[in-house]
C-alpha positions as CSV (number, residue, x, y, z in Angstrom):
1,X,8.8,-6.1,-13.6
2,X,7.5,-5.2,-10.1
3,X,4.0,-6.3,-8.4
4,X,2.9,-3.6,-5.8
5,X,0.1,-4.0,-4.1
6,X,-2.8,-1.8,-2.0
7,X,-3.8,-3.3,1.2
8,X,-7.5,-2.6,2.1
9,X,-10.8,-4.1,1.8
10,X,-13.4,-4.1,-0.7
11,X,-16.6,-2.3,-0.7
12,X,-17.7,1.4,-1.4
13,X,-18.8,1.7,2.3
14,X,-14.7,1.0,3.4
15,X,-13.3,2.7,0.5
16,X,-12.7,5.6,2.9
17,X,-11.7,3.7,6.1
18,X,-7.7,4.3,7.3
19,X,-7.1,0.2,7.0
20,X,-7.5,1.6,2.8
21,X,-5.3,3.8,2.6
22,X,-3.2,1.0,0.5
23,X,-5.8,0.9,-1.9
24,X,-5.9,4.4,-1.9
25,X,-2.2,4.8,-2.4
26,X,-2.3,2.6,-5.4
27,X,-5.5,4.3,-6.9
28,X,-3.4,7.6,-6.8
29,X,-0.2,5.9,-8.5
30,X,-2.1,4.6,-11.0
31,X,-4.2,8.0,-11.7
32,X,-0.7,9.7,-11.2
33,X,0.8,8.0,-14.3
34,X,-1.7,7.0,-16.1
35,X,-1.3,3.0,-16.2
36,X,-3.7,1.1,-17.7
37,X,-7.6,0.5,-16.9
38,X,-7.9,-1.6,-13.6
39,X,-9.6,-4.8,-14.5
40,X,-10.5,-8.3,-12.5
41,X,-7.9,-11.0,-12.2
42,X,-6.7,-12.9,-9.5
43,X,-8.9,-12.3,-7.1
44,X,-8.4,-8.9,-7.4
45,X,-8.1,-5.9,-9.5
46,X,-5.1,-5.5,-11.8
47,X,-3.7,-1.9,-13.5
48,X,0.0,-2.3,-15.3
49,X,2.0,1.0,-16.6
50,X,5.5,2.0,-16.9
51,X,7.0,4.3,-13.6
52,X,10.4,5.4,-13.5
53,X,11.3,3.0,-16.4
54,X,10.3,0.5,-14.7
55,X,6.9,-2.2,-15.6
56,X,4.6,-2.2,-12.6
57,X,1.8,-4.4,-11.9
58,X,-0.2,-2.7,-9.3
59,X,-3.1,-5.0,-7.2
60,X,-5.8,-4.3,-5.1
61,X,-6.6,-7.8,-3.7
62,X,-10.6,-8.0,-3.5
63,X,-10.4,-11.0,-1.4
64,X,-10.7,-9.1,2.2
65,X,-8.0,-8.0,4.2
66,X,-7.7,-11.4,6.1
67,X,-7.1,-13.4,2.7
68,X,-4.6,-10.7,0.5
69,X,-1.9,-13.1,-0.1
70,X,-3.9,-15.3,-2.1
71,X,-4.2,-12.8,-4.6
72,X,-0.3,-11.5,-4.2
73,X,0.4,-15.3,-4.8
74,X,-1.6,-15.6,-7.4
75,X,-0.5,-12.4,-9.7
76,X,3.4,-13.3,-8.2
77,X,3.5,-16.7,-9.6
78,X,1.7,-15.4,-13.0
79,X,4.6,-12.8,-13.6
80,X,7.4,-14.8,-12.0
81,X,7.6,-12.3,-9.6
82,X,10.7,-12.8,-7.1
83,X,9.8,-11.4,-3.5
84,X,12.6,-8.8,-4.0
85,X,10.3,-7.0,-6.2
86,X,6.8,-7.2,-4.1
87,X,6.3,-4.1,-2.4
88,X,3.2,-3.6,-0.4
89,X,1.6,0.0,0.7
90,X,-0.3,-0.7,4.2
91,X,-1.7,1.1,6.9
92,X,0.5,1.4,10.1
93,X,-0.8,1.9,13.6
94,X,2.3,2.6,15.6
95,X,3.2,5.4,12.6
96,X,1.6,9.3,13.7
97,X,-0.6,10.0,10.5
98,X,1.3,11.1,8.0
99,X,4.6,9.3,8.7
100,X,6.2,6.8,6.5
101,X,8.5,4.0,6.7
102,X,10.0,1.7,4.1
103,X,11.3,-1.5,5.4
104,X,12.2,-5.4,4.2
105,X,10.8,-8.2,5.5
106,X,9.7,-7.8,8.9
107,X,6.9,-9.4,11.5
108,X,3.1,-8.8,10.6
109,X,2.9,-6.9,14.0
110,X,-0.7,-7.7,13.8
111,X,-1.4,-6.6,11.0
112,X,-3.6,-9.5,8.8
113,X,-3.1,-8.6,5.8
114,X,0.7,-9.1,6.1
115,X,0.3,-11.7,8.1
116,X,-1.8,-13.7,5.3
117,X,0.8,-12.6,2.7
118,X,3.3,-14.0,4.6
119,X,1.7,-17.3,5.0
120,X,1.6,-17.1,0.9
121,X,4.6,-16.2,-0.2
122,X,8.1,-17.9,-0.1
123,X,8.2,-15.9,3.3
124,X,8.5,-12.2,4.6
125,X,11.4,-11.0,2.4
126,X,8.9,-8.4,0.3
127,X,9.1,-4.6,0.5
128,X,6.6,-2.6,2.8
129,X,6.0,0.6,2.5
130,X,4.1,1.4,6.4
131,X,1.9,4.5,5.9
132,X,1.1,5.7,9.4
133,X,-2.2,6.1,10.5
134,X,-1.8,6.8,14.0
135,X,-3.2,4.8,17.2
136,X,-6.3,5.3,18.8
137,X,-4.7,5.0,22.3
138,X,-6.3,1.8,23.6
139,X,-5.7,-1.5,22.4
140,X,-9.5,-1.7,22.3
141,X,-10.2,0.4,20.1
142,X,-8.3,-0.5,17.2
143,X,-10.5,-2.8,15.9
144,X,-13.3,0.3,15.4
145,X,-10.6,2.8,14.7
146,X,-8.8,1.2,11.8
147,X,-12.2,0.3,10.5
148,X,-13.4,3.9,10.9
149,X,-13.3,6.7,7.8
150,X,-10.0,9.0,8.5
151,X,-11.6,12.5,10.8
152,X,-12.6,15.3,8.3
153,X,-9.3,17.0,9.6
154,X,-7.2,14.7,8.0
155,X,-8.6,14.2,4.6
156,X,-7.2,17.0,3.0
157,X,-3.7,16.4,4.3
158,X,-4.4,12.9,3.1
159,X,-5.2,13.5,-0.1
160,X,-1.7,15.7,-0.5
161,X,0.4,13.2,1.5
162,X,-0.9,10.8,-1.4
163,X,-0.2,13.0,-4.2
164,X,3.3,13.2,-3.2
165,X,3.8,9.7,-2.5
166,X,2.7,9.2,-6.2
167,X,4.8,11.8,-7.6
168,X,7.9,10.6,-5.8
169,X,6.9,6.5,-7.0
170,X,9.0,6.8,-10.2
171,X,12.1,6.8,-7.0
172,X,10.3,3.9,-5.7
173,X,10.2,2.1,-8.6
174,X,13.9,2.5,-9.4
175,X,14.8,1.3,-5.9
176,X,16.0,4.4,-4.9
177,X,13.8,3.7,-0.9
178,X,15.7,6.6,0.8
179,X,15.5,9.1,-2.3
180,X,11.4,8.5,-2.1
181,X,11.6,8.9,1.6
182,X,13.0,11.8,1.8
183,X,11.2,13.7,-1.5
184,X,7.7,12.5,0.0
185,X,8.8,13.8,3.6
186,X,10.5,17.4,2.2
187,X,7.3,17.8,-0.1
188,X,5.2,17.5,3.4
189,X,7.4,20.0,5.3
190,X,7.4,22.7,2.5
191,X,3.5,21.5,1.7
């Protein structure tokens, strides 16, 4: 069993905003692959299904970016969960938009959602899965930018850079990280 979990924050007025676009990852996995109805538990919203033979628990913690690992502690310590099988799909500033990266443990780099996850868990040792976003430029303007709704120009794109991540998670699920790299990253160049 695997626990993956959305970064973003709740709220239908942020459901659009780039720091979602782990929520909005996991909403597409689960739509993708039809796992069960999501429902509230552990400070947060639960959906579980089967994905490339593997169980998966995905979580959207409800708690506000700035308190996530409260939740991924609490939903980790109810499944037993080791670390090695907590992946996380978050958005990445220093990533163009539309780039991916899949790494291991790691810094929060900032990021505060990580960064209370990693004050939660064991330590850092969990799975990220850093969907770029792109940088604003200035350092002050992150705060606005990450918080903004992704430009009309990049919605559609976004919505088929999702649909692939989904279709590739089966890959992801199985452990294969460089297989789901590289299906997610051909199906955007022949997109």
């Amino acid at each position: 069993m695997k626990l993956w979990i959305g970064l973003g924050n709740p709220g239908s007025g942020m459901s659009r905003n780039r720091h979602n676009i782990g929520f909005m990852a996991v909403d597409t996995i689960a739509a993708r692959h039809g796992t069960s109805p999501w429902r509230k538990r552990f400070r947060g919203e639960t959906s579980e299904g089967v994905i490339g033979r593997e169980k998966i628990i995905l979580l959207k913690p409800m708690t506000f970016m700035n308190l996530s690992g409260d939740s991924v502690q609490q939903a980790a310590r109810f499944y037993k969960i080791d670390q090695h099988d907590i992946l996380v799909f978050h958005d990445e500033l220093d990533l163009a938009f539309g780039r991916m990266r899949i790494k291991r443990g790691g810094g929060a780099a900032g990021h505060n959602g990580l960064r209370s996850m990693d004050k939660s868990l064991p330590g850092p040792d969990y799975w990220r899965v850093r969907l770029g976003i792109g940088h604003p430029g200035s350092r002050d303007k992150v705060h606005n930018y990450v918080l903004g709704d992704f430009a009309s120009a990049e919605r559609t794109e976004l919505g088929y850079w999702l649909d692939d991540l989904a279709d590739a998670a089966p890959l992801l699920a199985q452990g294969q990280h460089d297989a789901f790299m590289t299906k997610v990253a051909l199906r955007r160049q022949n997109g």
